[in-house]
C-alpha positions as CSV (number, residue, x, y, z in Angstrom):
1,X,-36.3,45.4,10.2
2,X,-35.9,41.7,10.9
3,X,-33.6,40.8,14.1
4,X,-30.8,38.6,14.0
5,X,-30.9,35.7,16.3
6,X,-27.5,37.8,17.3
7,X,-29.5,40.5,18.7
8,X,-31.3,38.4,21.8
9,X,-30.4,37.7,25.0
10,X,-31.0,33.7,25.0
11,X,-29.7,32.6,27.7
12,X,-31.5,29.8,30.1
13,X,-34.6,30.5,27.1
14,X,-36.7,27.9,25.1
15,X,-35.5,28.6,21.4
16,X,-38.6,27.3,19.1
17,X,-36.7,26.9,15.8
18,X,-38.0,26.2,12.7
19,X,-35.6,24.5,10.4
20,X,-35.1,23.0,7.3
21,X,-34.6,19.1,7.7
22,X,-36.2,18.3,4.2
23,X,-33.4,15.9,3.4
24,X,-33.0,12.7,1.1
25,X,-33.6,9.2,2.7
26,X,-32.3,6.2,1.3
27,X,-33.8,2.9,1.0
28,X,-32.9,1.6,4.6
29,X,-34.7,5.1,5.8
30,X,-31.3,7.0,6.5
31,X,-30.2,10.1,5.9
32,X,-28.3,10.1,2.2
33,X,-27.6,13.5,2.3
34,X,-27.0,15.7,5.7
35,X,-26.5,18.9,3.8
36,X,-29.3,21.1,4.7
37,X,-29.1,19.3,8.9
38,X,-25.0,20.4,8.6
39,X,-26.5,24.0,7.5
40,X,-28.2,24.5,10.6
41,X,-25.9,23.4,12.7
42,X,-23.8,26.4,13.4
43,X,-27.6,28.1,14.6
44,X,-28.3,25.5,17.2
45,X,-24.9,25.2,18.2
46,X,-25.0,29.0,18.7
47,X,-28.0,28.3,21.0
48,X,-26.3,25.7,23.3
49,X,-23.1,27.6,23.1
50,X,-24.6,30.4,25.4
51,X,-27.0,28.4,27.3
52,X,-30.4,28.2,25.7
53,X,-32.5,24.7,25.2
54,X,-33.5,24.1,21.6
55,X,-36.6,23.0,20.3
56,X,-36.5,22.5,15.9
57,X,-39.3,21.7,14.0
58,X,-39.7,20.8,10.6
59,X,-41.4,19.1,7.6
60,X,-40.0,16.0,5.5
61,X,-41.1,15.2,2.2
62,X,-45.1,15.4,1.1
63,X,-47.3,12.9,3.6
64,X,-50.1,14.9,2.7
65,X,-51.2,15.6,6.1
66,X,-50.8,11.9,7.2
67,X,-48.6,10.0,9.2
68,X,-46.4,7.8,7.3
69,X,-43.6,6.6,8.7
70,X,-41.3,6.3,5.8
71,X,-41.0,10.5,6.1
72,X,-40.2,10.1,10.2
73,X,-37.7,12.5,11.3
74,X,-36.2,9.7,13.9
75,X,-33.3,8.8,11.6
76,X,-32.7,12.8,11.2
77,X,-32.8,13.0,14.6
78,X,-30.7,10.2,15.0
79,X,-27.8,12.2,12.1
80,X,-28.4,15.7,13.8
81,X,-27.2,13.4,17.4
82,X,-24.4,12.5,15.5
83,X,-23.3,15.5,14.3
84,X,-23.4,17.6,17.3
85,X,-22.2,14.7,19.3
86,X,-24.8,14.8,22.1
87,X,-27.9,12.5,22.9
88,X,-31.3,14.6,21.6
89,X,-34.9,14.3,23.0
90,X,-37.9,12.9,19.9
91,X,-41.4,13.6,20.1
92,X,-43.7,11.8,17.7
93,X,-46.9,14.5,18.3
94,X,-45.5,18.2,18.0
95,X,-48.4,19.3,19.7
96,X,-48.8,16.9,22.7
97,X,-48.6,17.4,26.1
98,X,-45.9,14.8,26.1
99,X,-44.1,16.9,23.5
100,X,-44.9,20.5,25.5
101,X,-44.1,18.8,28.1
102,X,-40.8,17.8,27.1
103,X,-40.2,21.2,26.1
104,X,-40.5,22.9,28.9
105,X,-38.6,20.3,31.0
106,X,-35.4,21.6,29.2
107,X,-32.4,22.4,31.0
108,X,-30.1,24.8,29.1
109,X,-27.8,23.2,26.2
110,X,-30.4,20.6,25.5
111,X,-32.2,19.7,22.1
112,X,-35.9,18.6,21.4
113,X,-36.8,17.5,17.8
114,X,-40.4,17.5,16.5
115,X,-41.8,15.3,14.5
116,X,-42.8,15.9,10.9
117,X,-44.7,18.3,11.0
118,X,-46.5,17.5,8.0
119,X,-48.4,14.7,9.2
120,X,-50.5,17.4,10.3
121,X,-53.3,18.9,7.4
122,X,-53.3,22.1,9.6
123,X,-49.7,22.4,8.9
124,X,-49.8,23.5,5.6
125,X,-53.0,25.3,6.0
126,X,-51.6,27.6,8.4
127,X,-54.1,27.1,10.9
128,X,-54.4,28.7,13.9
129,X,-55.3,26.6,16.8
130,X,-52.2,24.2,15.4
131,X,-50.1,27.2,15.2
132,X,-50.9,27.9,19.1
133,X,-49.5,25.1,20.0
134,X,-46.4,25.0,18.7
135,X,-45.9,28.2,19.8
136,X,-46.3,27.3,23.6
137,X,-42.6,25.0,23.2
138,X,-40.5,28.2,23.1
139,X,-39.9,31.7,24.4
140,X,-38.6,33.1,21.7
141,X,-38.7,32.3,17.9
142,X,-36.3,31.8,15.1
143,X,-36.7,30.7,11.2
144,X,-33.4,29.4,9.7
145,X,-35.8,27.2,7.5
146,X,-34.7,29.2,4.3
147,X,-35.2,26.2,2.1
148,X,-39.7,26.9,2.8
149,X,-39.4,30.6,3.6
150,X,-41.4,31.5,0.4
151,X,-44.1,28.9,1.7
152,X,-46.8,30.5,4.3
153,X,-47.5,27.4,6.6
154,X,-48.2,27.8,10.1
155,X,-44.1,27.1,11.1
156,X,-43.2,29.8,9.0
157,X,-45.9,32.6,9.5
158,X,-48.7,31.6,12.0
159,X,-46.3,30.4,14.7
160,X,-44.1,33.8,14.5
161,X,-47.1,35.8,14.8
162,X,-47.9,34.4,18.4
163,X,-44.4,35.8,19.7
164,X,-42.9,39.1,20.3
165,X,-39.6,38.3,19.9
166,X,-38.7,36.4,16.7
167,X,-35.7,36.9,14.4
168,X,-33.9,34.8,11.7
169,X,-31.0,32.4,12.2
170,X,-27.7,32.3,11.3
171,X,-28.3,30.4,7.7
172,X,-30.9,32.6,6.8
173,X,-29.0,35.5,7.6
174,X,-25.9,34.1,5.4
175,X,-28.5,33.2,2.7
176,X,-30.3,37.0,2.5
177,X,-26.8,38.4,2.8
178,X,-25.6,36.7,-0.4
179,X,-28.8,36.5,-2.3
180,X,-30.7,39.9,-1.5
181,X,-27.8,42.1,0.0
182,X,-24.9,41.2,-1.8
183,X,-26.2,42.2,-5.4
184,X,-27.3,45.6,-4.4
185,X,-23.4,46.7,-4.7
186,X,-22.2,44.3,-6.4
187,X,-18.9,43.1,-7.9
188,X,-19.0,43.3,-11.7
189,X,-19.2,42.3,-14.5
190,X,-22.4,40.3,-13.1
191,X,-23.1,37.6,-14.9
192,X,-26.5,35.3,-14.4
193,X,-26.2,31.8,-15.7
194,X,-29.7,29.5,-16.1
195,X,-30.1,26.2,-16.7
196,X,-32.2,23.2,-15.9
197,X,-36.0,22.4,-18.2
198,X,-38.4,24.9,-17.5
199,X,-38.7,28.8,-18.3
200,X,-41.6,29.1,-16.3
201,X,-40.2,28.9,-13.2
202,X,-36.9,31.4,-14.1
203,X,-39.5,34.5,-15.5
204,X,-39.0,36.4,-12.7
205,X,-35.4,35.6,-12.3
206,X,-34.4,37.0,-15.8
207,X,-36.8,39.7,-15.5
208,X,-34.8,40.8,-12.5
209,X,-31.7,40.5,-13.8
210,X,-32.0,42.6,-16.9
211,X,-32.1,45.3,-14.5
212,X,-28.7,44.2,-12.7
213,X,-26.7,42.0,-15.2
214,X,-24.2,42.5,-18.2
215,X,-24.4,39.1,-19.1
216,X,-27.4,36.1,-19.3
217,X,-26.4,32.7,-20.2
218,X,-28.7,30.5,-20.9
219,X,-27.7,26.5,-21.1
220,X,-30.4,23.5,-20.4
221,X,-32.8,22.1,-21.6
222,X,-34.4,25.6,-21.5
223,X,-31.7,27.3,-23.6
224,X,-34.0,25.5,-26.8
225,X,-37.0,27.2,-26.4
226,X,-34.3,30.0,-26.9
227,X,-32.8,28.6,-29.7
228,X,-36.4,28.0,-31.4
229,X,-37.4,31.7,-31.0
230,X,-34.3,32.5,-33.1
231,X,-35.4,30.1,-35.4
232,X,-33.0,27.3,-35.1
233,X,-33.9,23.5,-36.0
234,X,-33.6,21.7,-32.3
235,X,-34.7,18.4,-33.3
236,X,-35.9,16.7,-30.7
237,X,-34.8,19.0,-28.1
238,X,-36.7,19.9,-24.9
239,X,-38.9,22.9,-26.0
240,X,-41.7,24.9,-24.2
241,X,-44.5,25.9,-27.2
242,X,-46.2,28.1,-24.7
243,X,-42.7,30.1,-24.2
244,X,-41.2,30.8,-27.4
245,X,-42.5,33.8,-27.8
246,X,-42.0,35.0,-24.3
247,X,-38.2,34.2,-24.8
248,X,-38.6,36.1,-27.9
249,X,-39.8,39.3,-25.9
250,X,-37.1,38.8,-23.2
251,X,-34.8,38.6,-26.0
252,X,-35.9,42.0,-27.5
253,X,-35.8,43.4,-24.1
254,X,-32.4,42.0,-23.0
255,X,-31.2,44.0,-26.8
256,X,-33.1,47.4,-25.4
257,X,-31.4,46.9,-22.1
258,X,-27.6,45.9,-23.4
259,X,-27.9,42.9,-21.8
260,X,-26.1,40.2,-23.4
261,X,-27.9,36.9,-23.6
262,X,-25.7,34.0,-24.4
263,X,-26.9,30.9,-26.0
264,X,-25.2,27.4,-26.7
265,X,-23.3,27.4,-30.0
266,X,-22.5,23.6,-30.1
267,X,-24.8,20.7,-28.1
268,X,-23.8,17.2,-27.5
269,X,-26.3,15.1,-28.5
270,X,-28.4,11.7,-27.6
271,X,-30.8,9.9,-29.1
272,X,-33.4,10.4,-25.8
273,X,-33.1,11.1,-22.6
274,X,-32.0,7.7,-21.7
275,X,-28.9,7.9,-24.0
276,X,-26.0,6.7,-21.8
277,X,-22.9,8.3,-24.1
278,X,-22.8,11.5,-26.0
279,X,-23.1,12.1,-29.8
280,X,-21.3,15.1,-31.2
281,X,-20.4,17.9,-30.7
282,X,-22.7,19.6,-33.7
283,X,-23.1,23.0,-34.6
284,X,-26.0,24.3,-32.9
285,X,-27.2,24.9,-36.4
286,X,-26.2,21.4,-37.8
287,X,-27.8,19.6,-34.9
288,X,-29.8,16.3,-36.5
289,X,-33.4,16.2,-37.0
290,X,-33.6,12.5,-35.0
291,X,-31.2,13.6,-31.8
292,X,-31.7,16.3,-29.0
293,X,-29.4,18.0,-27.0
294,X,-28.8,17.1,-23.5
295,X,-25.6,19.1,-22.7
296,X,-23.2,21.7,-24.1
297,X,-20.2,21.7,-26.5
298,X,-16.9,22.6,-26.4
299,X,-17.2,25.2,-28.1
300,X,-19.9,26.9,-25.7
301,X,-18.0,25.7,-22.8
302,X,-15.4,27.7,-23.5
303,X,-17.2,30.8,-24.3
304,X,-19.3,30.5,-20.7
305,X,-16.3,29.6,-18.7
306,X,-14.4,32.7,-20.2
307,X,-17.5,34.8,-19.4
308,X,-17.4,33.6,-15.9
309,X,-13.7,34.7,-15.8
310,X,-14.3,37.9,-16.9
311,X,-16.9,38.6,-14.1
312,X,-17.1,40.1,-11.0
313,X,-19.9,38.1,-9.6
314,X,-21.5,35.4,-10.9
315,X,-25.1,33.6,-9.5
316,X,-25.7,30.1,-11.2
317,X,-29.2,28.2,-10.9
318,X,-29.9,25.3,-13.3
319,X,-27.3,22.6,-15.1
320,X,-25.9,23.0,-18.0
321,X,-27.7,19.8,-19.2
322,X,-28.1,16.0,-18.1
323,X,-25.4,16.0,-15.4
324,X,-27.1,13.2,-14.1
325,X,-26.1,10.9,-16.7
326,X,-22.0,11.0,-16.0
327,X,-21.7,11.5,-20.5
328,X,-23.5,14.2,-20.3
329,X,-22.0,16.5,-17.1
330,X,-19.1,18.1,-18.8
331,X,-20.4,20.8,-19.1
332,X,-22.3,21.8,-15.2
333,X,-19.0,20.5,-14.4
334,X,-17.1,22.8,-16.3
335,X,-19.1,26.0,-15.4
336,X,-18.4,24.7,-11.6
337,X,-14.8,24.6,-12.3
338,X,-14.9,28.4,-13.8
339,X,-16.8,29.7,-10.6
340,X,-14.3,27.8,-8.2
341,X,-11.3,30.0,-10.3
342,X,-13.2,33.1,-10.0
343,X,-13.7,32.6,-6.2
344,X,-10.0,31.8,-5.6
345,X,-9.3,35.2,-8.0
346,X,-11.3,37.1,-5.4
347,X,-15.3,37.2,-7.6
348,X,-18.3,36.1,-5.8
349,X,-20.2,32.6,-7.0
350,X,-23.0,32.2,-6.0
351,X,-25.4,29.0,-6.4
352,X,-28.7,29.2,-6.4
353,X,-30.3,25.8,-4.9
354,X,-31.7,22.9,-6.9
355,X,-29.7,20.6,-9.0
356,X,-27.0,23.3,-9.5
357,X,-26.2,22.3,-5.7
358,X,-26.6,18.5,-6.3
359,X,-24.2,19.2,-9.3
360,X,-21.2,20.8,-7.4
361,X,-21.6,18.6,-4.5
362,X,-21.4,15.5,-7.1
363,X,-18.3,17.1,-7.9
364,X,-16.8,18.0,-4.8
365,X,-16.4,21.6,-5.7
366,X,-19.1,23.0,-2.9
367,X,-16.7,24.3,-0.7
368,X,-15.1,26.4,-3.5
369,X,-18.1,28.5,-4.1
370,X,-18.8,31.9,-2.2
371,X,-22.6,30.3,-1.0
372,X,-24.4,27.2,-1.8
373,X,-27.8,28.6,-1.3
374,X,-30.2,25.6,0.7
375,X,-33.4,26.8,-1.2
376,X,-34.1,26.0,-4.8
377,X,-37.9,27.7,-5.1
378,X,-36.8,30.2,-2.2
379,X,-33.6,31.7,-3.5
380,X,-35.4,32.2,-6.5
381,X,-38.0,34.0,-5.3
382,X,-35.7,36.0,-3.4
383,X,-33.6,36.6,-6.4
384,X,-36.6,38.2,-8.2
385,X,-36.8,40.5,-5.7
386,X,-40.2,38.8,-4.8
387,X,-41.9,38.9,-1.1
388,X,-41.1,36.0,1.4
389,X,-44.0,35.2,3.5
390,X,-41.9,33.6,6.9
391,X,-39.5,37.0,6.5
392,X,-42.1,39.1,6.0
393,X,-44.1,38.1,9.2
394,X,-40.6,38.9,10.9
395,X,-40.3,42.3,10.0
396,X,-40.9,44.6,13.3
């Protein structure tokens, strides 16, 4: 069973956290989008609140195990200050004696950040001697880095295995409760909706949910390959060659199953992916040879949002096409719309990281869903029902 950061006794104690402070920079090196630092907030406030010291760690972006200023966390740092109002301690070597150093200089209700902890080759290696030291800033340890939980670096799994007690934080908690927990019972109809390019990476996701869903829609660039195993023309529509006939079997098993899988019935349509206004709507079977389709019609619009109405709990991951480009967002922004309703009806939306956060976040509608999942490759994983390697070194 994995402990709860709730189940410790933290006072006057080092907390080593490991978080997930993989945000976007802009060009002047600032924080453009504090999302994932405001998500762990409510863990390291928890901390303070009952008189621990804090000491985070995480990675930002891919240095490749050098150090590169441009993926500092100083202006993190510098947001995280701002957000819990309160002056933070930096150290540019995680494994210093400086850094320990500083560590263990705490006084209770204070905060140490790390720095990227990428710049280090042993990081993602999960080496051991690296490990070791990171280990030595804190008493006791906690992971609320959902966003790399399926990754097995030495924060997530060879730190851990240094300490007796370690647990998970509060955002990872909220994050298995909705994504793991909350579809063993849950509220139904449920209803799975995919989007985004690639199949490959959503196998295990449909293959999951064939086992707990009614209803499968399928929008995206990946709802072609789809299309193409039914034998519809998709111009010059995204397609994956190497998965037509794997849609084709999940097809036939989605039939032997009763699980309905919903396709688009109408595209709007551009000439490439640099089109700036829509063409259309066509008939998904009067779609010209020359365009592709790069979002839904109205006509499938409705039909989703009605299925999202008449379901009990719906888990979204992938847009509906090239929200992006403002022509072609009606219809992400429509399926976020429908989940917001069935949230205020009393259903359960969830959304599963990736762009389908980036897409209700560009339309202010995050706050209407039931969770906004952090991880894109994790709460996928998780959804399949597959093994995470920084929980699984937490289970006692």
């Amino acid at each position: 069973m994995i402990r709860s950061i709730n189940t410790f006794d933290i006072r006057e104690k080092n907390i080593l956290i490991r978080v997930d402070f993989n945000v976007p920079l802009d060009e002047k090196g600032l924080v453009e989008d504090n999302f994932r630092i405001r998500s762990a907030l409510p863990t390291i406030k928890h901390c303070l609140e009952l008189g621990a010291s804090v000491i985070l760690m995480s990675h930002l972006g891919r240095p490749g195990g050098k150090n590169n200023p441009e993926l500092s966390l100083v202006s993190v740092g510098e947001e995280l200050a701002e957000l819990l109002e309160m002056p933070i301690k930096f150290s540019y070597d995680p494994i210093s004696e400086d850094a320990l150093d500083t560590s263990l200089g705490l006084k209770p209700g204070e905060v140490h950040l790390l720095e990227n902890l990428r710049f280090h080759p042993e990081e993602e290696a999960n080496d051991y001697v690296f490990s070791s030291q990171l280990a030595k800033h804190g008493q006791i340890y906690i992971n609320d880095a959902f966003g790399t939980a399926h990754r097995a670096h030495a924060s997530n799994v060879g730190v851990p295995a240094q300490f007796k007690h370690k647990g998970i934080g509060l955002l990872v908690d909220k994050e298995i409760e909705y994504l793991q927990r909350a579809l063993k019972r849950p509220s139904r109809p449920v209803t799975l909706i995919l989007g985004g390019a690639k199949i490959g990476s959503k196998l295990g996701l449909i293959e999951s949910f064939l086992d707990k869903a009614e209803t499968i829609i399928i929008g995206g660039g990946m709802a072609f390959t789809f299309l193409k195993a039914n034998g519809v023309n998709i111009g010059h529509s995204l397609l994956d060659e190497t998965m037509v006939s794997t849609a084709s079997r999940l097809m036939e098993k989605a039939r032997q199953k009763n699980v309905q899988i919903e396709l688009p019935v109408d595209v709007m349509c551009g000439a490439n992916l640099s089109a700036s206004s829509p063409l259309g709507p066509y008939h998904i079977h009067e779609m010209p040879s020359e365009l592709m389709g790069l979002d839904i019609g109205p006509k499938t619009i409705e039909k989703f949002t009605s299925l999202c109405a008449q379901s009990g709990t719906v888990v979204w991951n992938g847009p509906m096409g090239l929200f992006e480009i403002n022509g072609f967002g009606t219809g992400t922004m429509k399926i976020a719309v429908a989940l917001e309703s069935l949230v205020e009806k009393g259903g359960t939306a969830i959304v599963g990281g990736g762009d389908s956060v980036s897409a209700v976040k560009k339309y202010g509608l995050s706050q209407g869903m039931s969770h906004v999942s952090t991880g894109g490759g994790a709460s996928l994983e998780l959804l399949s029902g597959n093994t995470m390697p920084a929980l699984q070194i937490l289970e006692q």
